[in-house]
Backbone as CSV, one residue per row, in Angstrom:
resi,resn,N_x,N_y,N_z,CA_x,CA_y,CA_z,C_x,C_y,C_z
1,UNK,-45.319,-46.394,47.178,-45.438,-47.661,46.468,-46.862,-48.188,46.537
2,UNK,-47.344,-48.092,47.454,-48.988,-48.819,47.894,-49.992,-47.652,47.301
3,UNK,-49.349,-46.436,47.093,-50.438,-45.405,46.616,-50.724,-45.596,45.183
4,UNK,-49.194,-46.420,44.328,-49.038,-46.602,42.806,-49.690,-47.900,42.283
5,UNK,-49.746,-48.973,43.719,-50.385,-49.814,43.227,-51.849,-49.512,43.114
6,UNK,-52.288,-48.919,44.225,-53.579,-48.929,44.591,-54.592,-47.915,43.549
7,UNK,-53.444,-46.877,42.754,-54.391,-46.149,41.656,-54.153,-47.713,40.302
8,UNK,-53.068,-48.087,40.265,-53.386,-49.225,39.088,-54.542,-50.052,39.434
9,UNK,-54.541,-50.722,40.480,-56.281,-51.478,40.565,-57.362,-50.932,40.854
10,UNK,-57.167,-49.402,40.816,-58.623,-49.033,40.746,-58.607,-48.271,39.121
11,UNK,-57.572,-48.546,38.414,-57.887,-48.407,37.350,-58.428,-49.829,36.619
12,UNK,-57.438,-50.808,36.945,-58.103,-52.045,36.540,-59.540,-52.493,37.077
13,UNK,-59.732,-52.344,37.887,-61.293,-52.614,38.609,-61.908,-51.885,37.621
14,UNK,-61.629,-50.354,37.317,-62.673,-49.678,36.185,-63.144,-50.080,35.082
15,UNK,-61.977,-50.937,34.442,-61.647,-51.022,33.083,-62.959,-52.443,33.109
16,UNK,-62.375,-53.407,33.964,-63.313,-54.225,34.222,-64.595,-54.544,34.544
17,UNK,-64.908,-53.053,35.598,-66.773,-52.937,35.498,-67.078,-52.500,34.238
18,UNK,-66.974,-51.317,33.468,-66.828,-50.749,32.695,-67.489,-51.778,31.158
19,UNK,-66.348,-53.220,30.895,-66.665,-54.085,30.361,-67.802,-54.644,30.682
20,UNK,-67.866,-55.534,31.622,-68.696,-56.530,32.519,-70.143,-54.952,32.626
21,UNK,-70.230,-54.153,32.711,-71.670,-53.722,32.919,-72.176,-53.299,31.228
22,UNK,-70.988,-53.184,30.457,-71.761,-52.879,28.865,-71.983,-54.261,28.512
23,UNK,-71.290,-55.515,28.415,-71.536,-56.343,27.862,-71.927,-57.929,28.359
24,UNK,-71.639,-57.896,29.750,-72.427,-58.634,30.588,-73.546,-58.715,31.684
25,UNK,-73.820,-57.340,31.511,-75.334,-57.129,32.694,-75.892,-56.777,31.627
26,UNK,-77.284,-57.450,31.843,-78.673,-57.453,30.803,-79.715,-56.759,31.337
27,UNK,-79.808,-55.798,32.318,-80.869,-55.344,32.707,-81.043,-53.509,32.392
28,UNK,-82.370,-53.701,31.718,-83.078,-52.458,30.346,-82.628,-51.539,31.507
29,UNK,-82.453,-51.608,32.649,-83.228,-50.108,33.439,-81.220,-49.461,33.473
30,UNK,-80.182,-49.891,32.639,-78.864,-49.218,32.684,-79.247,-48.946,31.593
31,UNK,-78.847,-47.612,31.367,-78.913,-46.184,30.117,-77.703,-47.056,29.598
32,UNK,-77.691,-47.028,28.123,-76.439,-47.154,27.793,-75.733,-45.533,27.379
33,UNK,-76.301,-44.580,28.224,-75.516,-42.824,28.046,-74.972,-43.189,29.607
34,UNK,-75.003,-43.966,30.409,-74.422,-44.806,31.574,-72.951,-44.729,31.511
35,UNK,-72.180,-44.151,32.256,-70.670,-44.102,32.196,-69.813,-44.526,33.901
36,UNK,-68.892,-45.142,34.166,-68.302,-45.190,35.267,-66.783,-44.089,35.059
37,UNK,-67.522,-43.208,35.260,-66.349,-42.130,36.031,-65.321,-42.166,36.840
38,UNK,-65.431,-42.363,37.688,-63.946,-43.325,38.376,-63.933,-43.940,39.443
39,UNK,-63.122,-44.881,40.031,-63.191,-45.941,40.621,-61.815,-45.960,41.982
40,UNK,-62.334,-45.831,43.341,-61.328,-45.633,44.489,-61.435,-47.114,44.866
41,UNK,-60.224,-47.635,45.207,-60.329,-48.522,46.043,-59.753,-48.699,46.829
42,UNK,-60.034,-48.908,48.575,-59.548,-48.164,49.310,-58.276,-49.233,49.778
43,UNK,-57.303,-48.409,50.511,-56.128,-49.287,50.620,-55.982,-50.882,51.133
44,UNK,-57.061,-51.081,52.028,-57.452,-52.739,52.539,-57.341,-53.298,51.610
45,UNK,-58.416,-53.006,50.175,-59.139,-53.984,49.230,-60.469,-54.409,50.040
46,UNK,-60.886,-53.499,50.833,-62.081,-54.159,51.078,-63.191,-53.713,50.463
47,UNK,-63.273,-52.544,49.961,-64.209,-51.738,49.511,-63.861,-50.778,47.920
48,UNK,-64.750,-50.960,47.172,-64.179,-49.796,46.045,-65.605,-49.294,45.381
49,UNK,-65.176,-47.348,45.993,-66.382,-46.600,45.520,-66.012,-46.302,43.790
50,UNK,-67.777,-47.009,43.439,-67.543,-46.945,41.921,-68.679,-45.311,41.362
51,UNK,-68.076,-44.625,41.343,-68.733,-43.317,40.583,-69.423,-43.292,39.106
52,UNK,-70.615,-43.200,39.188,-71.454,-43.592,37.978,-72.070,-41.985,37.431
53,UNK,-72.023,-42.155,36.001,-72.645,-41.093,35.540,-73.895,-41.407,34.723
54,UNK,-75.042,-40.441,34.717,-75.860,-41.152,33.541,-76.287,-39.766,33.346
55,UNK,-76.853,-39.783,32.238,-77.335,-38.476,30.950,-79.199,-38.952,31.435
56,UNK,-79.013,-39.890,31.364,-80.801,-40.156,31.315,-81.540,-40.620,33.142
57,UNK,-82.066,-41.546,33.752,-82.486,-41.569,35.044,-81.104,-42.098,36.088
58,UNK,-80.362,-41.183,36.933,-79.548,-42.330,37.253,-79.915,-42.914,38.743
59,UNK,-81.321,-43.077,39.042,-81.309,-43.470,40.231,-81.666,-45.284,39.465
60,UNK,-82.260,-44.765,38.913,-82.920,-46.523,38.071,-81.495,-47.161,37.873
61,UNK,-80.935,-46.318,37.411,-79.245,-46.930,36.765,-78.964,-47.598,38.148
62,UNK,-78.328,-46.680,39.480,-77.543,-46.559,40.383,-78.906,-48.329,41.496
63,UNK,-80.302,-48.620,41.196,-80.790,-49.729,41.220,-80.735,-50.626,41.153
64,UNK,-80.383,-50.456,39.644,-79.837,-51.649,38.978,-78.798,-52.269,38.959
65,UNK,-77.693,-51.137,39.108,-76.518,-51.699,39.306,-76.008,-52.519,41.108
66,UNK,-77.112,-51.990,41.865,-76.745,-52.056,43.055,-77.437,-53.794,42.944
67,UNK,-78.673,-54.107,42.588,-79.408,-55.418,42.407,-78.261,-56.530,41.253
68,UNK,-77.080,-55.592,40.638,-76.425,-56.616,40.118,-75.344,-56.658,40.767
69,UNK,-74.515,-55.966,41.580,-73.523,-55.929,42.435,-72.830,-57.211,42.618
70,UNK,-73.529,-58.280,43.002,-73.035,-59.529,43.548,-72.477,-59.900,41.710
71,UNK,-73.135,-60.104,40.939,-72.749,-60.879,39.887,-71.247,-59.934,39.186
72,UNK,-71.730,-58.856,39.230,-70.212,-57.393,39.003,-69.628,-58.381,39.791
73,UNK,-69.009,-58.386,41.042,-68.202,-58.528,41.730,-67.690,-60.087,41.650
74,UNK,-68.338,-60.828,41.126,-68.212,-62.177,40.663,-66.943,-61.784,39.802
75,UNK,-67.543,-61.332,38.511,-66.801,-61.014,36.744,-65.934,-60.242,37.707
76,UNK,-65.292,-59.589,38.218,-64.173,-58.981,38.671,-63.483,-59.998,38.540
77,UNK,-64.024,-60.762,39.973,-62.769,-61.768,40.342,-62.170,-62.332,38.843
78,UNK,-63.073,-62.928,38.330,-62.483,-63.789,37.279,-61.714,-62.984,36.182
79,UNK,-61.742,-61.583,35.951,-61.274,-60.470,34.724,-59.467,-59.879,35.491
80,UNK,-59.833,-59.740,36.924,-58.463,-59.072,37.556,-58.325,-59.951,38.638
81,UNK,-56.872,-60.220,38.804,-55.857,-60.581,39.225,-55.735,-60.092,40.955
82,UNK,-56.859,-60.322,41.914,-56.669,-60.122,43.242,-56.808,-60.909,44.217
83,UNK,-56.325,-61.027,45.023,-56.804,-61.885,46.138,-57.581,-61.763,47.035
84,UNK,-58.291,-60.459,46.578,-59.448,-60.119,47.875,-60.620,-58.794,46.847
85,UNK,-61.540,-59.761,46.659,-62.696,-58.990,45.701,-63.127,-57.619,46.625
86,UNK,-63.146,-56.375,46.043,-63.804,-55.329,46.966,-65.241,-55.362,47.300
87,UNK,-66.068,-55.179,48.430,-66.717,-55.420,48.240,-67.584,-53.573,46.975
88,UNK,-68.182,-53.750,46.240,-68.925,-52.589,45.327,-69.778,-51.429,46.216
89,UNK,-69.394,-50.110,45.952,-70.343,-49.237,46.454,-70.301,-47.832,45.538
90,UNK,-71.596,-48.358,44.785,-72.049,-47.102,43.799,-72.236,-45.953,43.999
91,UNK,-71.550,-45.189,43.253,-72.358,-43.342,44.001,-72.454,-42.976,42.967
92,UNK,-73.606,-41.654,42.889,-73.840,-41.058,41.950,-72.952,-39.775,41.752
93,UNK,-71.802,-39.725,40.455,-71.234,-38.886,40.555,-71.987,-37.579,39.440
94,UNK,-71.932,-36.277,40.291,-72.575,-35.297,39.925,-71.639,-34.575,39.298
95,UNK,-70.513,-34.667,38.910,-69.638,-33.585,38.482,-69.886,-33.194,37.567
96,UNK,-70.173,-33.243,36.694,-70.985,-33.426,35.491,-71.808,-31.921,35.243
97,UNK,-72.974,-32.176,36.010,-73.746,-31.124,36.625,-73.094,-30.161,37.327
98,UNK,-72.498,-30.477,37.759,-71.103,-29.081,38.956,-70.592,-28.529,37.823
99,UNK,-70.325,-29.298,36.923,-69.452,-28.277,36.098,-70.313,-27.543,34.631
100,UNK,-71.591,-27.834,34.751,-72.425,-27.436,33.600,-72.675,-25.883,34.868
101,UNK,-73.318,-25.812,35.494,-73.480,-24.924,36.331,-72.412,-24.058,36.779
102,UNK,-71.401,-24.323,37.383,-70.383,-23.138,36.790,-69.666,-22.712,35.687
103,UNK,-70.369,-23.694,34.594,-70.353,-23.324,33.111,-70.808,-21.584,32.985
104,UNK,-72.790,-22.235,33.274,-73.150,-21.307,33.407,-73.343,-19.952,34.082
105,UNK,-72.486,-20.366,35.541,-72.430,-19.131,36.431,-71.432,-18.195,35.538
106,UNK,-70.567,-18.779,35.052,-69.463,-17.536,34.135,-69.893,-17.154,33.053
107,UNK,-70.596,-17.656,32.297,-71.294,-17.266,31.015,-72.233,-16.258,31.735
108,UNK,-72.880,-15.958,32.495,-74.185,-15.216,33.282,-73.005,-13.811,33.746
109,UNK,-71.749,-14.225,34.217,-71.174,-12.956,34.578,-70.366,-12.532,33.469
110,UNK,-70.129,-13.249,32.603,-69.183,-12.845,31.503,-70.629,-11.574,30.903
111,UNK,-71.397,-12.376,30.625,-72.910,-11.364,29.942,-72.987,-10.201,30.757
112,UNK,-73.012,-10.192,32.257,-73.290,-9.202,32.843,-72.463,-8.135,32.785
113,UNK,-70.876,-8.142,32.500,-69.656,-7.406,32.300,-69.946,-7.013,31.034
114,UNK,-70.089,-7.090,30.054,-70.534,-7.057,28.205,-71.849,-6.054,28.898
115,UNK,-73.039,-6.042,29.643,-73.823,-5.411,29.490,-73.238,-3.947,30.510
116,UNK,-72.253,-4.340,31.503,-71.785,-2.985,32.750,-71.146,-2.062,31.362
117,UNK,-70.109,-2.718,30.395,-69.123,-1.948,29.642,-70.359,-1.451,29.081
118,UNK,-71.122,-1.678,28.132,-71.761,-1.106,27.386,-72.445,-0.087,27.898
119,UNK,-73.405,-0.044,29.302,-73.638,0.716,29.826,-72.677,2.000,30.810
120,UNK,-71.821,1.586,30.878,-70.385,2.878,30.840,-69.713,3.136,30.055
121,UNK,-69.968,2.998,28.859,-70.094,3.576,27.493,-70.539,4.560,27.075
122,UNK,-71.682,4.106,27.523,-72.865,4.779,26.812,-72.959,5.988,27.975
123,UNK,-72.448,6.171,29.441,-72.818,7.303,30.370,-71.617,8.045,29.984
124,UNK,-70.559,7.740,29.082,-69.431,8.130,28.509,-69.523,9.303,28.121
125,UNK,-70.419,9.491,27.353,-71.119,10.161,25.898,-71.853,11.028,26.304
């Protein structure tokens, strides 16, 4: 029961930074290629790790967002329905990159199998 609530408000917490950082934080240095990937919040309510993605700088992003934190966590309270604001802790989520890279690790061995057949083919003959 506490595991079903606790993925619904860290879906609602998402939905809510998500809003509140596209259309209520004003500061240039968030990419708008800036995405929140997903959002834990841990069973207390004291804390909720918010996973950020960006295409363009994300330490400037992961800055900025940390220098707006207090005002995020303000617009929470007032958007969702809790009695105890988490306090915000940004991470940079890399999955992104994890998965472009074993993109490419299989594309590199898929090529290398295409070049073994061809070459035991060819010692075929």
């Amino acid at each position: 029961m506490a595991n079903r609530r606790n993925n619904r408000l860290s879906g609602e917490v998402k939905r809510a930074i998500s809003e509140i950082i596209r259309f209520d934080v004003k500061d240039p240095r968030i990419s708008e290629l800036m995405s929140i990937t997903d959002v834990h919040v841990t069973e207390d309510l004291k804390f909720a790790k918010i996973y950020v993605s960006d295409y363009n700088d994300i330490e400037s992003t992961l800055i900025a967002l940390n220098s707006a934190k207090g005002f995020i966590r303000k617009e929470i309270g007032k958007k969702v329905k809790m009695r105890i604001i988490p306090e915000l802790i940004f991470i940079k989520d890399d999955s992104i990159a994890k998965g472009m890279h074993m993109s490419s690790l299989i594309d590199k061995i898929i090529e290398e199998d295409k070049i073994r057949k061809v070459n035991e083919d060819n010692a075929e003959e």
